[in-house]
N, C-alpha and C positions, 0 to 999 in steps of 0.2 A: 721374721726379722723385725726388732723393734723402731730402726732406724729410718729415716729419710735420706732422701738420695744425698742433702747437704753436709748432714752428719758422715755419712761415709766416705763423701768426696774427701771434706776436712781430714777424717782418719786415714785415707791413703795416701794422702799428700806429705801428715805429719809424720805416720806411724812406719810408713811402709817406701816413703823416699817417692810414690810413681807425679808424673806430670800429668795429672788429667783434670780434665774439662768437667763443671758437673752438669753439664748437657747431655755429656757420652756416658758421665755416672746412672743418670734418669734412663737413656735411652736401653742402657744395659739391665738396667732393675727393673724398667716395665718389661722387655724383654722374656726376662726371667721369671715373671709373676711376684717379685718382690715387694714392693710396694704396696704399702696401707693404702686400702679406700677413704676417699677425702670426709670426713669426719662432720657431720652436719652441725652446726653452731645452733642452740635455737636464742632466740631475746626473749630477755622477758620483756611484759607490758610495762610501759612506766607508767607508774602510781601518780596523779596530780593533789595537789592537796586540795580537799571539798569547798567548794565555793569558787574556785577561781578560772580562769581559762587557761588554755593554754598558754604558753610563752610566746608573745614575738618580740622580732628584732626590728 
């Protein structure tokens, strides 16, 4: 499933009329093995321009 638990909370609420929580959405999709592994962010390095220092405040 492509989804997050808040996307599907949202769609049950709209689509399908239920009352639910999306604590019980999460609780139910780990559960199930539903859920995407948390997706690593990486940064890039910032560039300074030559010569100078860094920035303070």
């Amino acid at each position: 499933m492509d989804y997050g638990y808040i996307k599907v909370t949202h769609w049950l609420r709209k689509r399908r009329g239920y009352l639910i929580n999306k604590k019980k959405v999460y609780r139910l999709m780990k559960d199930h093995k539903l859920l995407n592994s948390n997706r690593l962010i990486q940064r890039q390095p910032r560039l300074w321009v030559a010569g100078t220092s860094s920035p303070t405040r």
